[in-house]
N, C-alpha and C positions, 0 to 999 in steps of 0.2 A: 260789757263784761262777757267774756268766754263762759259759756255754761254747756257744760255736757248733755244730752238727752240722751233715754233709754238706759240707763248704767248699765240692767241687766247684759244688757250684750254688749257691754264694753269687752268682757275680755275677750269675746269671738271675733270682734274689730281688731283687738291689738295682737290677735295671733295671726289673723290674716294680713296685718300690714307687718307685724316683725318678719314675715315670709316672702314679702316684698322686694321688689331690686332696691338698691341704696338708693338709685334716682328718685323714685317715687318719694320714698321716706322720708329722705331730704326736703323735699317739697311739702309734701305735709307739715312737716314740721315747721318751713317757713309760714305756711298756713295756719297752722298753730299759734306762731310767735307774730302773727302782725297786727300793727297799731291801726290803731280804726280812729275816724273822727267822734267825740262825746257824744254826738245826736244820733252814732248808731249801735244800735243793739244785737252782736254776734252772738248767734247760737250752731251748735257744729248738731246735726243729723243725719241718720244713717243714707247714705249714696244708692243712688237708684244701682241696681245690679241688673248683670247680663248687657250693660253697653258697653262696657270698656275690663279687660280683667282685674284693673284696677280701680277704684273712684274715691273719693273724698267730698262732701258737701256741706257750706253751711248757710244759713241763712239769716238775713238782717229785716230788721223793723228800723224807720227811720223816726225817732221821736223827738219832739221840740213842742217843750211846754208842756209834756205829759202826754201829750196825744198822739196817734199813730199817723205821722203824713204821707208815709210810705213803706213799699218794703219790697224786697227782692230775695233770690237764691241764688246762688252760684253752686258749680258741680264741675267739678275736678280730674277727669278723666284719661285714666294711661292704658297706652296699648305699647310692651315695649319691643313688638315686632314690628310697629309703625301700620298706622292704618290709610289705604288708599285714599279713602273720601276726605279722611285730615290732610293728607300730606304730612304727617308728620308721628311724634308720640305721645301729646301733649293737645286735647282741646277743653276748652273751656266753657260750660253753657251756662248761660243766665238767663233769667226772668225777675223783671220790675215791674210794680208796678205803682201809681201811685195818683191822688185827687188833682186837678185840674179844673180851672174857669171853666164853665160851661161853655164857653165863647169860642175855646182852645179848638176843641175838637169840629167847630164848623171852617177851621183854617186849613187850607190843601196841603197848607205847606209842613204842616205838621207831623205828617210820618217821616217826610227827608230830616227835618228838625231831629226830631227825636232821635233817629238813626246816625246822625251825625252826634249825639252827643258822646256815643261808643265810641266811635270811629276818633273823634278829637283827642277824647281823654288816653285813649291807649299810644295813638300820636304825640299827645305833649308830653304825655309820663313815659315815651322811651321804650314801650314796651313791644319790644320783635313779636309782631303776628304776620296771619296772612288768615287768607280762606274763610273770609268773617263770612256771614250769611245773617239772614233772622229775618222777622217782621217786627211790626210794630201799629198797632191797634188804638184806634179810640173810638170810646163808647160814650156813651148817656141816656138819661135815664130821666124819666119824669113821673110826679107820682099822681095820681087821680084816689076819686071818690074817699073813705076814710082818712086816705093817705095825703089829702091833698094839700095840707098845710106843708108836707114836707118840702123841703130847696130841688131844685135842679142838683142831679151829681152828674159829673164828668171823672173818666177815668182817661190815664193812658197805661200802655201797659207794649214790654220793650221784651220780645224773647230774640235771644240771638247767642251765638256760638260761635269760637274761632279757633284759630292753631295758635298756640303759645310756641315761639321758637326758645324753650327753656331746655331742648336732648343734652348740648355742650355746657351744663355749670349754670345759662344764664340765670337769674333771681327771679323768681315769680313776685316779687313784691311792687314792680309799676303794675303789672297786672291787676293787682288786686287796688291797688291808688288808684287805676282808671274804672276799676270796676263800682268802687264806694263812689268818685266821683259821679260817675255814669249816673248810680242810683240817689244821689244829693241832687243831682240836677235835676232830674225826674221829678223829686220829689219839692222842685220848688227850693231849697235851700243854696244858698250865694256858696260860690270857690272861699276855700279857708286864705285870710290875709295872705300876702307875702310875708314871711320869716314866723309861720305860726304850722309845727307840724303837730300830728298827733301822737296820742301817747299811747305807750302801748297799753293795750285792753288789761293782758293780764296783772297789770299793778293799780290799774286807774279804777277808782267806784265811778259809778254810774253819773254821769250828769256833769263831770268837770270837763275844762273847757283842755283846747290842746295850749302846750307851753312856747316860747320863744325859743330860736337857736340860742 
């Protein structure tokens, strides 16, 4: 479900995006309007400022079964003079992260893994990038003396940014389908069936499943 934070500075938000170019608007607004799968939890808060003259951000919790398996941000960024280091007007940065077998993280292969999971889902959902970058991290964690009953935890954890080619019309919304996937796969959770898309957040309560075409 969409839920606002901070209201107090909503209006300072929506007079700095009504002063916006249309492009940007436009986008937000599809950002506004996108369906998410049931097991995540969108919340929109305020855009880090002084990187981009424009930004938008929101952030997900990935729940299943009540519990937190994961979670991620995404950040929205426009420059509509174009910025060198983007190549473009349009970059996108994210940070996931999310619980992992202990086991995960003694496997080499596991940062091309996890980097590849960005890279696929922006490739199978269509979405024109370029200039990706990022890292990707795993930790663990053992506990001793008081603590010592506690489990092994294993994290990973995915920061990475790229150039949206959305300047001409195109649709931000594969972007954001590879970016929820990115962060489901992260977080352990299987691709939704074939013919099962999801619904959109702001009609759907919390916890329903997505529908058939």
């Amino acid at each position: 479900m969409w839920v606002r934070r901070h209201r107090l500075s909503d209006v300072g938000v929506n007079q700095e995006r009504a002063s916006a170019p249309d492009g940007f608007r436009k986008v937000v607004a599809e950002l506004q309007s996108a369906s998410w799968r049931p097991e995540l939890q969108i919340e929109e808060i305020p855009a880090p400022q002084r990187i981009a003259p424009h930004a938008a951000a929101i952030t997900a919790d990935v729940m299943v079964g009540g519990d937190e398996v994961g979670s991620g941000r995404l950040v929205l960024l426009h420059d509509p003079a174009g910025n060198a280091a983007w190549g473009g007007t349009f970059r996108l940065v994210t940070f996931a992260r999310a619980e992992v077998d202990p086991e995960m993280v003694t496997d080499p292969l596991l940062g091309s893994v996890g980097w590849s999971w960005l890279i696929d889902a922006l490739t199978d959902n269509k979405a024109g990038f370029h200039s990706p970058s990022g890292t990707v991290t795993s930790v663990s964690s053992e506990s001793f003396g008081g603590m010592a009953e506690e489990p092994p935890r294993a994290e990973v954890e995915i920061r990475a940014s790229w150039t949206a080619e959305i300047e001409d019309g195109e649709p931000l919304t594969p972007h954001l389908t590879a970016w929820a996937e990115m962060l489901c796969t992260t977080a352990g959770l299987p691709p939704l069936p074939d013919g099962v898309v999801p619904i959109p957040s702001r009609r759907t309560p919390a916890g329903r499943s997505g529908r058939k075409r």
